[in-house]
N, C-alpha and C positions, 0 to 999 in steps of 0.2 A: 504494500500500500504506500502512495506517495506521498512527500508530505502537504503538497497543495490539498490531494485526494481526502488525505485527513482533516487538512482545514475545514473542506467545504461541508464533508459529514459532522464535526462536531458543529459546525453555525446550525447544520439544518437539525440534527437532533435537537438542538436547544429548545426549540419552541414551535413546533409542529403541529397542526389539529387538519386533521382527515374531513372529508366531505361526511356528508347524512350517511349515506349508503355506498357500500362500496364500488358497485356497478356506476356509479355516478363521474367518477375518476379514471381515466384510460389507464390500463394497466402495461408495462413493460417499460422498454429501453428507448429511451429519447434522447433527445439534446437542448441544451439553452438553445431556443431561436431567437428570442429577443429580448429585450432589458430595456426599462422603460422607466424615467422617473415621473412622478406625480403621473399615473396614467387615468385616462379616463373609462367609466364604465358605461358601457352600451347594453342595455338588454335584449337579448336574444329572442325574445319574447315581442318584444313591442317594438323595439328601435331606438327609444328613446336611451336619446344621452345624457346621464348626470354629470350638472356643471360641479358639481364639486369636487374638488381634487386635493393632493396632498394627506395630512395625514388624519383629514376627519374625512375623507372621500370615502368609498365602498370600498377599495381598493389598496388605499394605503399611500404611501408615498413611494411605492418600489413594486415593479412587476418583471418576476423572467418568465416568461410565456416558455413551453417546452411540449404543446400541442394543438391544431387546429384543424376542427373537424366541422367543416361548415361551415354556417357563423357561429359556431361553438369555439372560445379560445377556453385553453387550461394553464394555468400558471401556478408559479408560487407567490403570492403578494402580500401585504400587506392586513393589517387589519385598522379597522375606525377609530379614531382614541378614544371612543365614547364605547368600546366592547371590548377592550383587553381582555376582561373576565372571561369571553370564549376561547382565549385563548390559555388561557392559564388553567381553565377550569376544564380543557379540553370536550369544550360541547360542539356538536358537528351540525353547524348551521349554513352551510355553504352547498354551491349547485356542481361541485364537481373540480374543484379546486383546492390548493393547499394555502393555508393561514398561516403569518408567523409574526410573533412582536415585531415592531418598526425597526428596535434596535437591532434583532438577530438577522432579519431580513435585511438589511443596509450593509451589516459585514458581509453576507452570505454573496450579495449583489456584487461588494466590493471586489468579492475572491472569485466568480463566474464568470469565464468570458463568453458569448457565443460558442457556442458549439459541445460546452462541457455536458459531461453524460448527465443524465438527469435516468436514475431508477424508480419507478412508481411500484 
């Protein structure tokens, strides 16, 4: 195991929470495809764009996208600063994506370039 290898695994064990359901999340071997700061959320549902961004956005202030299926994207992002507690508290309120505090996800960001494996 490398030591970036290692970096990147303890950022993202630090602070983890899983979608609802597991079938909800693509399962296997991907890669970073893109890294986004303040990103915006689009519902897949409706269209609509929330104008809020940063780190009381839906999103977070950090997004690595690492699957798109549709207009379905998957990522690892961020969380509201008004819901840390799903994160700590490990409750799975998401549509198929991974949650992580602001701060672990901004190291994690920092240590991921494009292209890094990403295991689901």
């Amino acid at each position: 195991m490398t030591a970036s290898f290692k970096a990147l695994w303890l950022a993202a064990a630090a602070s983890l929470v899983v979608p609802v359901w597991a079938q909800d999340t693509p399962v296997g071997r991907f890669t970073v495809q893109n890294k986004v700061v303040n990103p915006k959320h689009q519902s897949t549902k409706s269209g609509k764009i929330n104008a809020t961004v940063g780190p009381n956005g839906p999103l977070g202030d950090r997004w690595l996208g690492f699957q798109q299926s549709g207009p379905n994207q998957y990522g690892i992002h961020g969380t509201p600063s008004a819901w840390p507690w799903t994160v700590t508290s490990r409750a799975a309120v998401t549509n198929g994506c991974v949650r992580m505090l602001h701060e672990h996800l901004r190291k994690l960001v920092d240590l991921a370039d494009v292209g890094t494996p990403v295991i689901v």
